[in-house]
Steps between C-alpha positions, in 0.01 A plus 500: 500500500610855441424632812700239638799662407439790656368385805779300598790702480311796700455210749801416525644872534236527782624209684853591485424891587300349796793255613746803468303754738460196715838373518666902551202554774568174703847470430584915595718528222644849468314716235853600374591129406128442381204715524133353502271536230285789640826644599588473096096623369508776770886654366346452116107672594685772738721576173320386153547883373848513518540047426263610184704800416856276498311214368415720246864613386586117499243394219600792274830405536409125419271594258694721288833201478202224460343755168886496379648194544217318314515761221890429477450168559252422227705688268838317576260187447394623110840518418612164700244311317607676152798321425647197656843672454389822685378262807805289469720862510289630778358203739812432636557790622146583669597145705832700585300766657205354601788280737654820665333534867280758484548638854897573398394751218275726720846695619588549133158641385523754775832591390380563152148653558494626832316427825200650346199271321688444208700258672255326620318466223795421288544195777156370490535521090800268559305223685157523273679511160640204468234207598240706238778518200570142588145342487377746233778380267404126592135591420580652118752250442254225568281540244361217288741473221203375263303797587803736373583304203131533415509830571805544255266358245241703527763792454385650901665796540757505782242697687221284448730185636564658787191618655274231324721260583814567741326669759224272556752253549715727672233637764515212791914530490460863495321536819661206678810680478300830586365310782858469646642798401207724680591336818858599424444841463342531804751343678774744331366773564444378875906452516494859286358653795678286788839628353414871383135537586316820709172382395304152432461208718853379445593851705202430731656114588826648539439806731236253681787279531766765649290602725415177663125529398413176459105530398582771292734310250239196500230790422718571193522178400177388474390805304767390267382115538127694352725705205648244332188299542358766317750486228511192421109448477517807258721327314293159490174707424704627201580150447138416462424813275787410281389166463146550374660763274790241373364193508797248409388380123448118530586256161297201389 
């Protein structure tokens, strides 16, 4: 059943919210170390203009690297899936970087940008670009080989191939990598803002965190928990719309 899989999980997050508050009530553990629940809803309702406001900054910031890594992503994957010889000059290389640790560039980007946004969105670019060129280039290269050769009969422009054909079977790839790489860009831009931040929750978790406020940093966080929930449904909702829209050609 449907409702089923809703139910449960809210459930379950009941059970475990209700075994936390008991276990810091009965056990006295210090609200420094671990706050209760209430503790954590009262910080986030005595604050939700100024959460909202930083919460705010945060999905602009993810928003704007998600908007340009899949638009460079999906373009590096036209011209991937254009010539095996391009791919076979250029995939290596994409591996090379896509192996670099992340987390070791951040320095470098602040070096070369600044400790303003650009940084940070230049980071969270980094960590989204990749998995979309990568799957989107999987997706156009996968194409039914029949279809294209029938295509080539029928003398289909290169235009018509590619959004009659490509992209339909390209659409699932695209937004599994899309899928992966929105989650990315939250989380750089959540380092972004650990590192050179004054606003967003990253700044929010680490001030919390300096100042020993324990329910304010778990406030943060679960406001961030609900953005990238948020994201990432967008992104399957666009899934859906794309879908209906594309619908992946089927052969007989």
């Amino acid at each position: 059943m449907p409702g089923r899989a809703i139910v449960l999980p809210l459930a379950l997050g009941l059970v475990l919210l209700a075994a936390w508050e008991w276990s810091v009530r009965s056990l006295g553990v210090s609200p420094i170390l671990l706050p209760r629940p209430g503790a954590v809803i009262s910080v986030l309702t005595d604050n939700v203009l100024l959460l909202r406001q930083h919460a705010l900054h945060t999905l602009r910031e993810a928003l704007a690297a998600i908007v340009l890594s899949t638009l460079f992503g999906v373009l590096l994957a036209f011209l991937l899936s254009s010539s095996r010889r391009v791919r076979t000059a250029l995939m290596p290389n994409l591996v090379f970087f896509e192996l670099i640790p992340k987390i070791a560039l951040a320095p470098l980007f602040i070096i070369w940008l600044g400790t303003g946004g650009e940084s940070r969105l230049a980071f969270a670019f980094f960590l989204s670009f990749f998995p979309i060129a990568i799957a989107s280039t999987a997706g156009l290269v996968s194409t039914d080989v029949s279809l294209l050769r029938l295509c080539r009969a029928l003398r289909a422009s290169w235009w018509q191939t590619l959004t009659q054909l490509r992209l339909p079977y390209a659409v699932p790839f695209v937004f599994s990598g899309l899928k992966i790489g929105s989650t990315m860009a939250v989380i750089g831009v959540i380092v972004g803002e650990f590192i050179t931040g004054n606003q967003g929750l990253g700044y929010i978790i680490m001030f919390a965190a300096s100042n020993m406020e324990s329910a304010l940093m778990l406030a943060a966080m679960a406001l961030l928990c609900v953005l990238g929930t948020a994201v990432y449904a967008a992104v399957v909702l666009l899934e859906m719309l794309a879908a209906r829209r594309y619908g992946r050609p089927q052969t007989t």
